[in-house]
N, C-alpha and C positions, 0 to 999 in steps of 0.2 A: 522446480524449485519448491520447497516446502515452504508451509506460513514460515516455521520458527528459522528456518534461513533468510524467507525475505524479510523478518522481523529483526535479525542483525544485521542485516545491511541497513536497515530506514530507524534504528534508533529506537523498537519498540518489540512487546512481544510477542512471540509466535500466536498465541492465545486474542493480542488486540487484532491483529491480523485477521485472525478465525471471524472474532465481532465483526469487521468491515466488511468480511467475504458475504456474511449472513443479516446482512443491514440493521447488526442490531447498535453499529457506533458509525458515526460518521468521521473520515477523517480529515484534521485540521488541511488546510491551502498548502502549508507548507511539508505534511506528510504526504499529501496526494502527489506532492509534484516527486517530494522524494521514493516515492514506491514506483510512477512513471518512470521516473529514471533509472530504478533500479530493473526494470521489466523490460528495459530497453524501447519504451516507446514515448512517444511525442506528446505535448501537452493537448496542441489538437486530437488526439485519439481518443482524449478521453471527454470530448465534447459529443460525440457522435455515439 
């Protein structure tokens, strides 16, 4: 999956994406859980 495809599934863009990949944006509670979900993975997964 590209940023700019997981950036329209989570309501943001390809480019905010890039920022998170590269810690230079942190994302909001409610983006993070929407991008787990879109990655198909669990909210514990991303505790670890």
């Amino acid at each position: 999956m590209t940023q700019t495809q997981l950036g329209d599934l989570v309501g943001v863009s390809g480019a905010y994406i890039s920022q998170i990949e590269n810690g230079k944006k942190a994302p909001s509670p409610a983006l993070g859980k929407r991008i787990l979900e879109a990655l198909g993975a669990h909210d514990q997964a991303a505790l670890v």
